[in-house]
N, C-alpha and C positions, 0 to 999 in steps of 0.2 A: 662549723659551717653546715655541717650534716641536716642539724633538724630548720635552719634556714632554708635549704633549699628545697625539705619535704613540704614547708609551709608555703611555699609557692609554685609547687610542683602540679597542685589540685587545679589552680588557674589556666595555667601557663598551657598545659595538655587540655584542660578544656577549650581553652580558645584554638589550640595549632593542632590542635586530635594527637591522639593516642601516639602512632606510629611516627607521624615528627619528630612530636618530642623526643621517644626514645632511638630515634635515629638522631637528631640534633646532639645529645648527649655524648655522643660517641666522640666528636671534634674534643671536646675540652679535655677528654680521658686522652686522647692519643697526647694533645699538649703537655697534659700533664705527666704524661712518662718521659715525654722527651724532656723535660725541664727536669725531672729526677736526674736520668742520664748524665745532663750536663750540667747539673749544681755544682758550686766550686764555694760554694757557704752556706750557712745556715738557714738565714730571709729564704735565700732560692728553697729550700727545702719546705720550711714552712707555707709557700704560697704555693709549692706543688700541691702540698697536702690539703689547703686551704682549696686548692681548685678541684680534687678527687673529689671531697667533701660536701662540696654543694651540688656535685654533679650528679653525687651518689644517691643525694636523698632531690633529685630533680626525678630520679628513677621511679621513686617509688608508686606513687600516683597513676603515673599512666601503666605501667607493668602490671600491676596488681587489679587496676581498674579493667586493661584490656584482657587478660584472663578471667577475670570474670565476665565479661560482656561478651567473649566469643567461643565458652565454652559449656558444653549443654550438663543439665543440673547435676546428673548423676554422674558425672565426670570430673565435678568442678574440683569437690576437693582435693582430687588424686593431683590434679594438675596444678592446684595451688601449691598443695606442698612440694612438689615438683621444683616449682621456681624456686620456693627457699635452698630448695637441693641444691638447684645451682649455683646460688653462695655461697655453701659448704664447699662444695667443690671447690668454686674460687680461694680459698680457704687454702684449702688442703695443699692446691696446687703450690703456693706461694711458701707454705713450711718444708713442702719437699724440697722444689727450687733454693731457697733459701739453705738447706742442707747440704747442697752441692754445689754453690757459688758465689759470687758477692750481690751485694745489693744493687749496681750500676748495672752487671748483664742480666739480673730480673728485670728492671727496667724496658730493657730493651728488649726480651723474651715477653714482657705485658703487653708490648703494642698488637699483638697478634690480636689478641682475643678481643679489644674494641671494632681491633678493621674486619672480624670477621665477620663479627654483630653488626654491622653495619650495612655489610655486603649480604648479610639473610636477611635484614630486618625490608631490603628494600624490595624482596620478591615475597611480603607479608604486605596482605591488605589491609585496609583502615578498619578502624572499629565500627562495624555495623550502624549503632546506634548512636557514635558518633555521627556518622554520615549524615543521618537521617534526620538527626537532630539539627544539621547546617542545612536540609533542604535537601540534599544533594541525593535525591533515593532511588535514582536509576547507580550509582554508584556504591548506595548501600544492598539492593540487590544483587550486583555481582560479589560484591566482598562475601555474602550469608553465602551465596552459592559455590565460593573460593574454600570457604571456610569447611563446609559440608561435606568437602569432597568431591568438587571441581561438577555438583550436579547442574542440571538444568531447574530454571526456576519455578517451573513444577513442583520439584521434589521439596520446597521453601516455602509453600502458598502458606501456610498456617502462621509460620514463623515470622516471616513479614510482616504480614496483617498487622502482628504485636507492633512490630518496628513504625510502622506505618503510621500507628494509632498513637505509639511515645513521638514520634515526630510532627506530627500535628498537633499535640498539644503543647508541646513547645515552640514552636513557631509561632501558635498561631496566639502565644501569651505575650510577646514582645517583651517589653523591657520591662515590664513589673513582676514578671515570672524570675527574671536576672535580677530584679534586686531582693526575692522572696529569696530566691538560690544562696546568695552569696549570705547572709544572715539569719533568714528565720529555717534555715535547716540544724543550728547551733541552738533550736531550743526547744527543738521537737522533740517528746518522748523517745522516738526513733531513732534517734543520734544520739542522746544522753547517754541512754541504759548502752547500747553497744561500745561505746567513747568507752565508760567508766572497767567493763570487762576487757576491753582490748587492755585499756592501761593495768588492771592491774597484770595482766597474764607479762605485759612485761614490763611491770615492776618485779616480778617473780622472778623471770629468766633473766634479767641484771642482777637483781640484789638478792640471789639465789644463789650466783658462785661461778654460771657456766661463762658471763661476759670476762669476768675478769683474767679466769681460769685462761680463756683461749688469749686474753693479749698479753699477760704476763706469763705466761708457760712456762719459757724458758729460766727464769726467776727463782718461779714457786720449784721447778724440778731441782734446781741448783739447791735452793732452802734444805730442802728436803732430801738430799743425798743421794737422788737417785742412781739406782743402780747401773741404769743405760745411758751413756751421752746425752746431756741436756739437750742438743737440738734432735738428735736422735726421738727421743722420746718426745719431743713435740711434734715430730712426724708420727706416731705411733697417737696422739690426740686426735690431731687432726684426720687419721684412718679411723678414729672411733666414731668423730662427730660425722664422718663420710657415711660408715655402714648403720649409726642411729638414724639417721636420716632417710639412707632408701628402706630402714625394717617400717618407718613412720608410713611413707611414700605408698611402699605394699601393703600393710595392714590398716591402715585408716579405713576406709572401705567397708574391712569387716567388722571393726571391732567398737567404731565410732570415738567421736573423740575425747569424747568422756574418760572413758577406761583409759585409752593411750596416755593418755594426759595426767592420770589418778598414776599408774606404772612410772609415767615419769619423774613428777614430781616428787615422789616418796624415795624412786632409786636414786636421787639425786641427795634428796638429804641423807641418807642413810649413808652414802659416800663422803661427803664433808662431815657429818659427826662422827665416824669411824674416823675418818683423818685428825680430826682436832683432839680426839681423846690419844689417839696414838703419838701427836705431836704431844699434845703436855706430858702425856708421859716420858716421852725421851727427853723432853728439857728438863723435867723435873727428875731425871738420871734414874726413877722406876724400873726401865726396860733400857738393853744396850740394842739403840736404835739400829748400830753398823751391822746385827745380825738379822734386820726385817724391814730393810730399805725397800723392799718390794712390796709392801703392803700398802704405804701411802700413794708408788706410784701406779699402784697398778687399780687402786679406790680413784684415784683423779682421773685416771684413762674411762674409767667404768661412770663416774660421773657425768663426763664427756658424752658417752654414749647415749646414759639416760637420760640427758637434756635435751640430748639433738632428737631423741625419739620422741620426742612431745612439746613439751611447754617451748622449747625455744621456734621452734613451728608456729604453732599454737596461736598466738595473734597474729600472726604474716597472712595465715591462713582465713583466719575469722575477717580480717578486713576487707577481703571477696565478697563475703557473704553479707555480715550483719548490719552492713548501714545500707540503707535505701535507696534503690536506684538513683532517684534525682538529690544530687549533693555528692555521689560517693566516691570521685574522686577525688574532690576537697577533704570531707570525709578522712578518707584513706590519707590521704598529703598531712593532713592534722594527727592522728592517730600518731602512722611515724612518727614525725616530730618530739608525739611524747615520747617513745620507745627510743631512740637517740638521743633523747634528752639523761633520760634513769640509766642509758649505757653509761654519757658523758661523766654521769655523778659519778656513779661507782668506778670508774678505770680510775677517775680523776684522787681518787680518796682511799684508793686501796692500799699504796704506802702507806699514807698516814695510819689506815685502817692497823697494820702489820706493825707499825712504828709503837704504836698505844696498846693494843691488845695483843701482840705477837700473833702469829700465823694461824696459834691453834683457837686463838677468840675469834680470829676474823671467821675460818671456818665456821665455829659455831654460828655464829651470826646467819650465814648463809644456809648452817641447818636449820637454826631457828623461825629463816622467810621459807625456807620451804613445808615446815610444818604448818605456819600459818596459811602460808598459799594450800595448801592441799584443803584446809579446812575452809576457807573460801571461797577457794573454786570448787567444790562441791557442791555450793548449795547453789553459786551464783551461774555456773556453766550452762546452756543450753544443749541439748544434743541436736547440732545443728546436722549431721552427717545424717543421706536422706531423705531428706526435705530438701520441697523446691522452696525456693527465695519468697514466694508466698508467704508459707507457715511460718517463715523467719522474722518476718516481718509483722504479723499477726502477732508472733507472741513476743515483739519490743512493744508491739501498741495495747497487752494486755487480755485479747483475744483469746488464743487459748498457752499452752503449756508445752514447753520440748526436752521432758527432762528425761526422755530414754530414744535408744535408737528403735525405731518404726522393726513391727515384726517383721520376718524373712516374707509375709505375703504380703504386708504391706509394699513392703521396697520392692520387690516383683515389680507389682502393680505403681508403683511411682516411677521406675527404670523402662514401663511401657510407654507410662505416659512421658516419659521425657523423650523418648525418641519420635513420637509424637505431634511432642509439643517441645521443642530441643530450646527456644528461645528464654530469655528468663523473663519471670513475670511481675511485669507493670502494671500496676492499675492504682485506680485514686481512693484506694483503702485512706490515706495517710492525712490527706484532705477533707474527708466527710469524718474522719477524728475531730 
């Protein structure tokens, strides 16, 4: 149900804006825990799940679209990987919980967290360019000024302007602009080339090791003898995937996301093939595995880390950026869809995976995508860290080139102009292609 409702998630928030939707969402999450709560069969569990599911990828669209839209260039990435943090964390919270009680009072301890999003979401204003876009621009001025830092609309004249100017040319396109949107944005150089990177970055971070790893944890540690209590050490995962994620979070910035990304993919194979040589060894009775139970588990925990430090970010992150203001939260709602689509495969096929190849081929497998991905995303990666949405844009239409991060005087000089010029930047580059 997941990538159903990413795929109408791009709509749905375009028409009711940003902050509805992800206010709306909150209703069927609260249902849905109470319907956990009180399942007394199976169905009941299933249509819990079936309704988290599509609520979850109703998320994705407007979350992802409205941090991009309301946060100024040289901020963006920090704050994009940001919000994947916060899934981690949801993550983590839930293995810990789950560590120290049953499933029916997690239930009941999850309802917090949608009514609290709920009750913040609603003293957060609308997305600027949303507004602006519905006409509504005495309201999408105060939101810029809400946003900013509660300025006076002074301190905004620049950034507006931009607003001003995407707003009137939408409006004043009527309905042939909405039927450009809804289809000729799916065949535009711009939406192609960034589509084809997002999916493979995660076809990588699925069929790479880290999806399956964090939903069968407790499984693979059991396979594998670990040394620590099975759910024990899938609390000790989930603290991996926690601190990969905020080292991502602080170092993107500096390092770009090239390199972060090149780190993580590589420490992530090199963890599953050190595991799949260590398993065939111990099956194949080589090495007496009861005396180095702590080397597969402590390669899996460390794999953890190196995924959440990069690749599994990695597209959550680029969907902010690399498609084109107009379309990008369809855009974005499409994107997901594939990225839960290549989770669904691989959860779905990983027994079987384990049943035909045993534990130590399936590993390989997953060092073998990440070799290939590291060699992939090498050539195909952009160094988008840095760059305003401009140059981003420029080089899907072929313009020019973003294959290193901008020197220290560059980004200076970019991080001036962004406070500047804090809005992101629109113009009809894409149209006169």
């Amino acid at each position: 149900m997941v990538p159903l409702g990413c795929l109408v998630s791009g709509p749905i928030s375009h028409r009711l804006g940003r902050k509805k939707t992800m206010l709306l969402v909150n209703i069927p999450f609260i249902s849905a825990w109470l319907l956990f709560y009180y399942a007394n069969s199976a169905p009941l569990l299933f249509i819990a799940l079936a309704l988290t599911g599509i609520t979850g990828g109703l998320c994705e669209a407007p979350v992802l679209t409205y941090v991009a839209e309301i946060t100024q260039p040289h901020l963006r990435g920090i704050l994009s990987a940001t919000s994947s943090m916060a899934v981690i964390i949801g993550v983590f919270t839930q293995l810990l919980i789950g560590s120290l009680t049953d499933w029916r009072t997690i239930a009941l301890i999850n309802l917090i967290f949608p009514t609290i999003c709920f009750l913040a979401l609603c003293l957060m204003p609308e997305s600027p360019y949303w507004l602006a876009g519905k006409d509504r621009l005495k309201e999408a001025e105060e939101a810029l000024c809400w946003l900013r830092g509660w300025v006076s609309p002074s301190h905004i004249t620049g950034e507006l302007k931009t607003v001003y100017e995407v707003s009137q040319r939408t409006v004043a396109g009527g309905m042939d602009d909405k039927k450009e949107y809804w289809w000729k944005i799916f065949s535009k150089r711009t939406f192609i080339f960034p589509y084809i990177l997002i999916s493979l970055a995660f076809f990588i971070c699925s069929f790479g090791g880290s999806a399956t790893l964090q939903t069968f944890a407790v499984t693979t540690f059991a396979s594998l003898d670990a040394p620590l209590e099975k759910y024990t050490a899938t609390v000790f995962l989930g603290l991996a995937e926690l601190i990969g994620t905020a080292v991502c979070v602080i170092i993107i910035h500096f390092t770009g996301k090239r390199v972060i990304t090149f780190i993580s993919i590589g420490g992530t194979g090199f963890c599953f093939m050190t595991c799949a040589i260590y398993d065939y060894l111990n099956r194949s009775a080589y090495i007496d595995g009861q005396m180095f139970t702590w080397i597969p588990t402590t390669l899996l925990i460390s794999s953890a880390f190196f995924s959440h430090m990069g690749i599994r970010l990695l597209p959550w992150v680029l969907c902010g950026e690399v498609f084109p203001a107009k379309g990008r939260s369809t855009a974005t709602g499409a994107a997901a869809c594939t990225g839960y689509i290549f989770a669904s495969i691989i959860n779905k096929t990983f027994l079987y995976m384990v049943d035909l190849m045993y534990l130590w081929g399936t590993f390989f497998f997953y060092a073998s995508v990440n070799v290939i991905g590291f060699i992939v995303m090498y050539y195909l990666l952009p160094e988008t860290e840095g760059r305003t949405l401009k140059e981003i844009e420029d080089h899907y239409a072929g313009i020019e080139s973003l294959n290193n991060k901008p020197s220290k005087d560059k980004s200076q000089l970019k991080e001036k102009w962004a406070v500047s010029n804090p809005a992101m930047v629109v113009d009809d580059l894409e149209s006169k292609l």
